[in-house]
C-alpha positions in Angstrom: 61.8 111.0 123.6 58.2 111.9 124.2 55.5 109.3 123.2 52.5 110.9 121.3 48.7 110.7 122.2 48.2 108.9 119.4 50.9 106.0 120.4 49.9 106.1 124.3 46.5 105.4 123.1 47.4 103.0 120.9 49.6 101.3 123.6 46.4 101.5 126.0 44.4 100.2 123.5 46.5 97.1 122.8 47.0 96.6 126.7 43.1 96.3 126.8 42.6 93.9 124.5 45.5 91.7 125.6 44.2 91.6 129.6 40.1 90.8 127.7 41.8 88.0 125.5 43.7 87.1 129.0 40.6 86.7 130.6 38.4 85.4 128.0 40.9 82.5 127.8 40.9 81.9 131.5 37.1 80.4 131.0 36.6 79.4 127.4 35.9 76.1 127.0 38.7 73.4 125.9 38.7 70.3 124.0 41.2 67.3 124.7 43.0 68.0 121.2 43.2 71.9 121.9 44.8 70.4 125.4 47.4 67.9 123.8 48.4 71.1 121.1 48.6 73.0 123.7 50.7 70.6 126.2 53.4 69.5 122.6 54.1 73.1 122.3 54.3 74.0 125.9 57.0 71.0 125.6 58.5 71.6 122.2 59.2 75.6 123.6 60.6 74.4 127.0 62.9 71.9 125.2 64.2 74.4 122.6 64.9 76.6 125.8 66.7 73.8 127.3 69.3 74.0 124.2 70.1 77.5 124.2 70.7 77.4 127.9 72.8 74.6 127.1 74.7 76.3 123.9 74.9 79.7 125.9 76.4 78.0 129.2 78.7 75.9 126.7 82.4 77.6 126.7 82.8 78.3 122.8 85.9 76.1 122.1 89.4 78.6 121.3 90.4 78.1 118.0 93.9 79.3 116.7 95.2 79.5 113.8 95.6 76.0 112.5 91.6 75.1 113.9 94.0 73.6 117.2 92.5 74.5 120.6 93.9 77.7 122.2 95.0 74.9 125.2 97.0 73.2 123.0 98.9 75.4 121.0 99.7 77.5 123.7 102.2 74.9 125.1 103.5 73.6 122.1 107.3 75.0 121.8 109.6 74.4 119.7 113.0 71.9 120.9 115.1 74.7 119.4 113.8 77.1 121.6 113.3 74.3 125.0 116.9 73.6 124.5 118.0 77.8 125.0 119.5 78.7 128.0 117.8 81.7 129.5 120.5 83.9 128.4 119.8 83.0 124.6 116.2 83.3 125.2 116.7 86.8 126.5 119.3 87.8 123.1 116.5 85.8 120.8 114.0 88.2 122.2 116.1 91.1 121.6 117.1 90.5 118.4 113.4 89.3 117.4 112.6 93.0 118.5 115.1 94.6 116.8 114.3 93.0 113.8 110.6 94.0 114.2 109.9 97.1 115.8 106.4 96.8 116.3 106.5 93.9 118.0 107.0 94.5 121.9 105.6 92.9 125.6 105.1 94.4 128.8 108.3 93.5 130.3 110.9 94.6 128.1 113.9 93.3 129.6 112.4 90.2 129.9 114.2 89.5 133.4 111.0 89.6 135.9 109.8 86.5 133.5 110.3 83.1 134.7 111.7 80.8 132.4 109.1 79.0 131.1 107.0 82.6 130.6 110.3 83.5 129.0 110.1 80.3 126.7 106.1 80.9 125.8 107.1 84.9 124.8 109.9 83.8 122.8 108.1 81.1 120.8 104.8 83.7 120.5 107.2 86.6 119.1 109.1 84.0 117.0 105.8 83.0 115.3 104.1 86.5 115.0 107.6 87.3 113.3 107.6 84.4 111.3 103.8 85.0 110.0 103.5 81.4 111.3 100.0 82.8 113.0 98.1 83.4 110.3 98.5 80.4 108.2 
């Protein structure tokens, strides 16, 4: 995109007057209440700074479904499916995607999994299945 004469000008113009205010600033003449204005906002902007530094740098907390953290819901599994031997887990599984074609995991036959990875897919696919996600 070309700029115009008229906008380069206008740019130039603007840079001007900003470096003569710069400079006209540099020696004007201050009183002590122009000082303490000048010193609360110079504080009041470097505190609000301060707290969006500290909201960015803040991990945002994961909420699931139920407003539980991520952390915690990710282990939570249910006794039915902690007391499955790792046969059963792997025939749940299978019949979960049966049942629900869309539903599938990038290890299909489940057996590269160890068992607890095994128990986590098989409680994630039982609740996707179940609609227990969304409520």
């Amino acid at each position: 995109m070309t700029i115009s004469i008229r906008d380069r000008r206008l740019n130039c113009f603007e840079a001007l007057h900003i470096a003569l205010a710069t400079e006209e600033a540099k020696y004007m003449t201050t009183t002590p209440e122009m000082e303490r204005s000048v010193e609360s906002l110079y504080a009041f902007g470097q505190q609000k700074l301060a707290q969006l530094r500290t909201a960015q740098a803040a991990p945002a907390p994961a909420v699931f479904a139920r407003g539980t953290d991520l952390r915690e819901r990710r282990f939570t599994i249910r006794t039915e499916i902690l007391a499955m031997t790792r046969a059963e887990l792997l025939v749940r599984l299978a019949v979960l995607c049966g049942s629900h074609p869309l539903l599938s995991y990038p290890d299909r036959d489940g057996e590269a999994l160890s068992d607890p990875a095994l128990r986590q897919l098989v409680e994630n696919a039982t609740r996707i299945t179940s609609g227990d996600v969304a409520d």
